[in-house]
N, C-alpha and C positions, 0 to 999 in steps of 0.2 A: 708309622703315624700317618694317618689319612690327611690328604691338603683337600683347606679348603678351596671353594668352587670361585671364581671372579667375580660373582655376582657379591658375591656374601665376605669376600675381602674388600671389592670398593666400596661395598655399602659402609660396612663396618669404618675403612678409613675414613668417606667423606664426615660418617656421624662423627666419630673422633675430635677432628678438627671444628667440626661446627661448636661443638661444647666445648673444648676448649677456647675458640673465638671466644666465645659471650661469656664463659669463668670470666676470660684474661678483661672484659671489659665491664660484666656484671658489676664484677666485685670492686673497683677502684669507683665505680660510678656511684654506688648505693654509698660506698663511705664516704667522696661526694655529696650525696642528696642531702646524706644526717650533716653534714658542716654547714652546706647551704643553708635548711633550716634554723638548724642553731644560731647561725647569723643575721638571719630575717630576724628574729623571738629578740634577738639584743638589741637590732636599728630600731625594732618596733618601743621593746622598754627605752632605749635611751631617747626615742621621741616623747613618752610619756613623762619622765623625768625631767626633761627638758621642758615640756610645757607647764609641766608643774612647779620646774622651778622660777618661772614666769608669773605665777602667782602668789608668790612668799612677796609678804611687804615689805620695802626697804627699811622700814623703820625697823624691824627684826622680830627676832624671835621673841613671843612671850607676851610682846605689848599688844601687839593686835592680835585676837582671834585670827588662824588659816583654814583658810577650807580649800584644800588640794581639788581639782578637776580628776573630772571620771578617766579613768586609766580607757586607752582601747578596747583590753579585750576583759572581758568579765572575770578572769580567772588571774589577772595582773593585781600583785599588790602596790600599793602608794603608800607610802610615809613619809615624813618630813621629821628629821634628826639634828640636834642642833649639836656643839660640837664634844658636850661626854658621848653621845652615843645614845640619847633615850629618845624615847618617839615623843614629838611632840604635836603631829596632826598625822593622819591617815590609818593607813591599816599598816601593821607587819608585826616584825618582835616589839617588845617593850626595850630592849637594849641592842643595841648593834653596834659595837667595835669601831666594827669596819665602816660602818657609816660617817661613826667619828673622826676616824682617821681622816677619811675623804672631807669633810668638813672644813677640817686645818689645813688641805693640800687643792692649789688650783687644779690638780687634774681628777678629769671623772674616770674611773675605774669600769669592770667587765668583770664579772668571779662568773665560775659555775660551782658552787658552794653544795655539796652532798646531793638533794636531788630538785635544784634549782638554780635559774639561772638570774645574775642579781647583776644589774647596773646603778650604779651611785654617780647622781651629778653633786658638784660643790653648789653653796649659794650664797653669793659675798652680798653684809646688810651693814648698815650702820653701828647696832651691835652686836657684835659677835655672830660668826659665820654659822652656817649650815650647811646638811644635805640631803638630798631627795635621794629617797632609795626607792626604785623600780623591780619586783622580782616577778617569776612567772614557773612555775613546776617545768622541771625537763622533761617531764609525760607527756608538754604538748610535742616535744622536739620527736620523741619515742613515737607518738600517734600518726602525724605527719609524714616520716621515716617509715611505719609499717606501709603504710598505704604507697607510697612511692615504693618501696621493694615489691610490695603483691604485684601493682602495675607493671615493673619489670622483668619479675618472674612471668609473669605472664604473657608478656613479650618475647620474653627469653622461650621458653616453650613454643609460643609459635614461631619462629625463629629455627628454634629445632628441629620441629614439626617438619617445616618445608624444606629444610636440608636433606631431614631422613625421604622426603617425597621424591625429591630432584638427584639425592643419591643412588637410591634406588633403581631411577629414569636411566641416570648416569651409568649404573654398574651394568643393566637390561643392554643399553646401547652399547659398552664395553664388548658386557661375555657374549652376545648374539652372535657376530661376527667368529668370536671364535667358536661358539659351539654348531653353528654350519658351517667351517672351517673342518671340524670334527669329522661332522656327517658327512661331507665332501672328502676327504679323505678314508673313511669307512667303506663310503661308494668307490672310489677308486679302488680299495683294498678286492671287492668284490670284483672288478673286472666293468663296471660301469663309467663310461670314461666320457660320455656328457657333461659335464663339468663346467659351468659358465660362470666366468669373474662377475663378484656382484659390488657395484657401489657403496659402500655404508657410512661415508663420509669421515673414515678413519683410515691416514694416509699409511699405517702399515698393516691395518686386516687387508687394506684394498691390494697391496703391493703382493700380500701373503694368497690372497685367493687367485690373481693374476697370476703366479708366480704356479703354480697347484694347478690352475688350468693349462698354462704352457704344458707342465710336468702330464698332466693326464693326454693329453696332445703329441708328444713325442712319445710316450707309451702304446698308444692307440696307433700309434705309425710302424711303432717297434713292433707290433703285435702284428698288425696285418702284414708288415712286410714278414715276418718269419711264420704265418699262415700260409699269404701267397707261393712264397718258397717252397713250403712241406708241399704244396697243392703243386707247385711247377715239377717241385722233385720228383711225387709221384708219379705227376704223369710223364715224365721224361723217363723216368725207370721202366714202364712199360715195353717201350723198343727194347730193350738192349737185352730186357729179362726176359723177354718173350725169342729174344735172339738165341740166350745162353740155354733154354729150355729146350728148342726145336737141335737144337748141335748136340746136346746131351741124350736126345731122343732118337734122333738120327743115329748116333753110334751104337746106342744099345739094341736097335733095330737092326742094324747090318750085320751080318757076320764077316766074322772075319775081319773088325774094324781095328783102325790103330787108336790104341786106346791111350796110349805116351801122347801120339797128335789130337787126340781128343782134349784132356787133359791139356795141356799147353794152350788148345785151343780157348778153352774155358777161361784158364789163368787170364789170358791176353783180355777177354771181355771181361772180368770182374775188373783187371782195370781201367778197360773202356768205361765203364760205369764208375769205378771211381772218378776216373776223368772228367766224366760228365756232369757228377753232384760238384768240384772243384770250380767247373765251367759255370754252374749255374751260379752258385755261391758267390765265385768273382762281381759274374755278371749285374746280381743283385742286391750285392752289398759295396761294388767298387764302383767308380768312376771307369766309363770304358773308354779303353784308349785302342783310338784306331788307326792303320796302317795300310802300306802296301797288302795287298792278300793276293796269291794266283789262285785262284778261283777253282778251274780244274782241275789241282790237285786236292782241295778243300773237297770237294764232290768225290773223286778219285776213291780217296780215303775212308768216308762216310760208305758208299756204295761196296768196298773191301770188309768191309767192317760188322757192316749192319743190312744197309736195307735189301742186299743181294737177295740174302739166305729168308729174311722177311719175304718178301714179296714170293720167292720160290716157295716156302711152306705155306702160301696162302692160295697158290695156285697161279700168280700172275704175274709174268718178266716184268722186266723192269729197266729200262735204255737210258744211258747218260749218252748226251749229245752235247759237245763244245763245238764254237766257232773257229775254226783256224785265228790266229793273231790274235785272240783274246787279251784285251787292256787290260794291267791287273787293276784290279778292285779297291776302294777305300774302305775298310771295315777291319773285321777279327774273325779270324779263321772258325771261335767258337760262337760266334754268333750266327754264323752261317751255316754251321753242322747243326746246330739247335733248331734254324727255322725249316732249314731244308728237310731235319730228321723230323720236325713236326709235320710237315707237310707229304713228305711220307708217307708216314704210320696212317696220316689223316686219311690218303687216298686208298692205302691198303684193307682198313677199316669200312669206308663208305662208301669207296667206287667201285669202277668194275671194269673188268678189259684190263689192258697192258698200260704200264706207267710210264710214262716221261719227263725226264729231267733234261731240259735244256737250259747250256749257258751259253749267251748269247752277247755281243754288244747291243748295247739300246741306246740310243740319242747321247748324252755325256757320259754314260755309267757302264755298266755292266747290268742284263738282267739274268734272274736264272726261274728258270719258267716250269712248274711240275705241275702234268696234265694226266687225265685218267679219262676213259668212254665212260662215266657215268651218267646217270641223268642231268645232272647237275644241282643248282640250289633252287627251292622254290623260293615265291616271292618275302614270304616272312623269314625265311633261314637268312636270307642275303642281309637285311634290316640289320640283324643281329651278332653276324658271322663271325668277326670282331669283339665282339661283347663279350667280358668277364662276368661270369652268373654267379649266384651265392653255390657254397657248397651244399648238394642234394637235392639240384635242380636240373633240368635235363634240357639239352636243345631240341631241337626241330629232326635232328636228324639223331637222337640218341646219345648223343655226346653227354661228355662235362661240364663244357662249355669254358677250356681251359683253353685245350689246345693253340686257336688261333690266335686266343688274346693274348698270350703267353708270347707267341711268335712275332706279332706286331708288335711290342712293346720290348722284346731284345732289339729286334729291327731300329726299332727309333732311337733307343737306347743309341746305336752304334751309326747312327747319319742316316741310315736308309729306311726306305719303306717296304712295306708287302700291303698289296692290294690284291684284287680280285679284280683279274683281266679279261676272264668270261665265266660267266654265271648259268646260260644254260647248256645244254648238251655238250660234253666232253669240255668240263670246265678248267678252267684255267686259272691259278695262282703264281704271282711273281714276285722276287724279290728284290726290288732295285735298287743298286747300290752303286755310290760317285767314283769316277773314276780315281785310280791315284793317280799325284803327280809324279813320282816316280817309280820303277820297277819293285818287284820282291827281294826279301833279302838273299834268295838263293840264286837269283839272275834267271828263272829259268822259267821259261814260257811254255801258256798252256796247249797241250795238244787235244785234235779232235778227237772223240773216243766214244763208241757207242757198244754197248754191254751188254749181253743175254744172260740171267744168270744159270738159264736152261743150258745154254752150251759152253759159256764160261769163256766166251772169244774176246776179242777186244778189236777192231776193224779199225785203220788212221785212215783220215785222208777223206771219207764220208762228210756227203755235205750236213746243214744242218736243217732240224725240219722246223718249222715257223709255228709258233702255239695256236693260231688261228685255221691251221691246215685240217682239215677233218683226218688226216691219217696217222696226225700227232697227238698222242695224249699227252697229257698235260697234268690235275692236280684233284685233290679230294674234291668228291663231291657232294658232301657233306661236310657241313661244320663240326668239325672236333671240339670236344672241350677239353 
């Protein structure tokens, strides 16, 4: 069974009621009006009666000639009956009973006798009493009664009239509300999640639409944040898959390779990339909690891992440089594998020359500084560098326009920043991060260590080179997306 629409149910109820109103008050009034008249038509005969019986002579009936006065209304009979009951002056029957009766008795009577209505006054004379009988057709009672019903039929209709108009109004203002309620939920359904709470002066449409804009509001959050993610996934998958491709190509390229240590090798990086989508996922859907971190071995790890064998299949070393006594760092080990391995890939991708990773102390914190001899950023790359683009747009330098905004926004996530510490020639990106107040959970301090992945050495005890040094690379030179 089809339901009906809210327009055409309140309509329907408010007419309902209105016609029942005016039934329940119609009908008790009109039978009403016909009593009222009927009672007017009596006071009126029993005036006439009464004035008539003001002109019956004392001296009685029979001796003197009566001549009854003109009744009020034209269609009123007058007679004068003395006490058998027969007329003896006016108009009516020639015999009346009841006249008689009233005659012999002080009191005047009221009849509505078949289809007339009949008042009899007594009239006490010297001899022998009488009565004035007053009658009038109950047609006028009928005539006066139509007309008073037409009038409020007619009332009653418009009555109804404006109900059915304001019902209407009533039911419009009703289903409105919810049938852009509707449409606003249709639109959501599509993925359209503009959705603005509107006013309608109906304290649960308004609560209902506020309620559906929240709801399109944490959707729209829920969406971009699990866009954002696929777009960070992707591009964080780049390194590690571009890692497991060149080791895979490398082996089938060598003769005489171990193909057990190939293999193994492999295994280790599909879980580095598991690891990595786990890292992001935490990153982006958890509260980050941050800690002691030693630094150097966070870098250590990364450079074991990934960005050695990167940098060697692209042609260009790549040096971790720590400072002797390095404070450990207040942050998350994946937070710092994330920006540092974006900043990486960034400089692999856009620089040019030999790469450097410096961790360093800096004024309260730790920084760790990744530099390249590229050109550096021109003046609109820099504007932007930072900036998350739509997807299918392109930077200044070719990117995504992921990469770095991806990387400042772990970073802050997790207390620190990453800025852009030189912009032209062999530019320079940093990651600064506050110092902890206390040690690592391992106790174990970072050592100095500088890397070739050319020769695969590890050198202690080297000092550290300065990002602003023209001898030290530093970080992409180009904006990643």
């Amino acid at each position: 069974m089809r339901a009906g629409s809210v327009r055409t149910r309140v309509t329907a109820a408010i007419t309902i009621v209105a016609v029942l109103a005016v039934g329940l008050f119609a009908v008790p009034l009109a039978v009403a009006a016909e009593r009222l008249f009927r009672e007017q038509i009596f006071d009126r005969l029993a005036r006439d009666a009464s004035r008539a019986a003001g002109e019956v002579p004392v001296a009685g009936v029979g001796n003197i000639p009566v001549r009854l006065p003109k009744p009020l209304d034209k269609r009123t009979e007058l007679g004068l009956y003395n006490r058998a009951g027969k007329l003896v002056a006016g108009s009516g029957p020639a015999v009346d009973t009841a006249a008689g009766q009233v005659a012999n008795t002080p009191v005047s009577q009221r009849h509505h006798i078949g289809n007339e209505l009949v008042v009899t006054v007594p009239v006490r004379v010297e001899h022998g009493n009488a009565a004035v009988r007053a009658a009038a057709p109950y047609d006028e009672v009928t005539d006066r009664a139509v007309v008073a019903w037409g009038l409020m039929a007619g009332l009653a209709l418009a009555v109804l009239g404006i109900a059915a108009v304001l019902a209407r109004y009533q039911a419009a203002r009703i289903a409105a509300p919810l049938e852009q309620l509707t449409h606003d939920a249709n639109a959501l359904g599509t993925g359209n999640f503009s959705i603005r709470a509107r006013s309608t002066g109906l304290r649960e449409a308004d609560e209902a639409s506020l309620a559906l804009q929240a709801t399109a509001a944490r959707l729209e959050q829920l969406l971009e944040r699990e866009r954002t993610f696929s777009a960070d996934a992707s591009h964080q998958m780049r390194t590690p898959l571009t890692a497991l491709r060149l080791g895979l190509e490398t082996t089938m390229l060598t003769p005489g390779a171990d193909l057990q240590e190939a293999i193994q090798e492999a295994l280790r990086r599909i879980d580095r990339i598991d690891a990595t989508l786990a890292e992001l996922l935490a990153l982006r859907r958890e509260a980050t909690s941050t800690g002691p971190v030693d630094v150097a071995r966070v870098l250590e790890a990364g450079l074991d891992s990934r960005w050695a064998e990167l940098a060697e299949g692209a042609g260009r070393p790549i040096e971790l440089r720590t400072e002797a006594d390095l404070p450990p760092a207040e942050g998350t080990a994946a937070v710092i594998d994330q920006v540092v391995d974006v900043l990486v890939s960034n400089a692999i991708e856009h620089g040019a020359g030999p790469i450097t990773v410096t961790a360093r102390a800096g004024g309260t914190g730790v920084a760790i500084d990744v530099a390249d001899q590229g050109p550096g950023l021109t003046p609109e790359a820099q504007l932007t560098a930072f900036t998350r683009r739509p997807p299918g747009t392109s930077t200044p330098g070719g990117g995504s326009g992921i990469g770095l905004a991806l990387a400042r926004e772990l970073a802050e996530a997790a207390g620190a920043r990453l800025v852009l510490t030189r912009s032209g020639a062999r530019p320079v990106f940093s990651l600064v991060l506050p110092a902890a107040d206390e040690q690592p959970a391992d106790g174990t301090g970072p050592e100095q260590v500088t890397r070739d992945p050319r020769s695969n050495t590890r050198a202690a005890g080297e000092g550290p080179s300065a990002p602003n040094d023209p001898s030290t690379p530093s970080t992409s030179s180009e904006v990643n997306a």
